[in-house]
N, C-alpha and C positions, 0 to 999 in steps of 0.2 A: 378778236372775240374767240375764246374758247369753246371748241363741243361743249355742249353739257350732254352726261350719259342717260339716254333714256329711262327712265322709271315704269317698271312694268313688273307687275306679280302674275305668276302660270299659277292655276291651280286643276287639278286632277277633277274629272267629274263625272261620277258614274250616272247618267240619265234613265229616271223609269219612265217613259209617256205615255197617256190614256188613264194618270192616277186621279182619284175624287177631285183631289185640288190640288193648287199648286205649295209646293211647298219646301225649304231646302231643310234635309231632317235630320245633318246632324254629320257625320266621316265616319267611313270603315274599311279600313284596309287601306288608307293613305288617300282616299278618294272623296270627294265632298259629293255624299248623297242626296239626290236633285228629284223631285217628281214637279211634271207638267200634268195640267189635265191636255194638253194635244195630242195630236197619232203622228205615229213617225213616219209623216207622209212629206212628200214634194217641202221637206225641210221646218214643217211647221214645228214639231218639236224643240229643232234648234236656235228658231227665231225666239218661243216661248224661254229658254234656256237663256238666251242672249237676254232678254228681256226682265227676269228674273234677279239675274244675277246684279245687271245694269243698278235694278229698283235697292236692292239690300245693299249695297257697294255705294249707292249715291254718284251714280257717273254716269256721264251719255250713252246712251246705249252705242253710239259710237267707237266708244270708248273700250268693250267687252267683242276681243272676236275668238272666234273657236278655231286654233291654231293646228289640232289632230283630232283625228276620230270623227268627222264629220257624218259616216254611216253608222260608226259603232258608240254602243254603248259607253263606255270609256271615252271619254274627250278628256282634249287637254285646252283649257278657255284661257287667255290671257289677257290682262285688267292694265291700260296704258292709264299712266297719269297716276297710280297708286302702287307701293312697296306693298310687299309680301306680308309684312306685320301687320300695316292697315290693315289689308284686303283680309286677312284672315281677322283679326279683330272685327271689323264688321260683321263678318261672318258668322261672327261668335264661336270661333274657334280657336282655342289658346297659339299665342303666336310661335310656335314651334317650327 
């Protein structure tokens, strides 16, 4: 039996929390702009993030973990089970 090599797209994700709603609005500056309505308390933002992404992506939230940036604004989330093109298609962001 051969490896097969893991399938996994990072994506960049600048998080605002405590916004109206939740909502993912769009990239700037390389970054996939993310508002939660959570506070970026005891991780609730990030769980909200993780949950987010999971729902628009179609994957277990399992599946979505926050790989950098776990205090900062700036994460870097990586999406197992899905390439780069999907994960940005989903996203509705050209697959660049």
């Amino acid at each position: 039996m051969g490896a097969m090599a893991e399938t996994f797209a990072r994506i960049a994700v600048r998080l605002s929390p405590r916004a109206s709603r939740e909502a993912i609005v769009g990239e700037r500056e390389g970054a996939l702009q993310v508002r939660v309505t959570a506070p970026p308390v005891d991780g609730a933002a990030n769980e909200a993030l993780v949950r987010l992404i999971a729902k628009r992506l179609r994957v277990a939230k399992g599946a979505v973990t926050i790989v950098s940036g776990e205090t900062s604004r700036i994460k870097v989330v990586q999406v197992d089970g899905l390439d780069q093109a999907t994960a940005r298609s989903r996203l509705g962001l050209d697959a660049g």
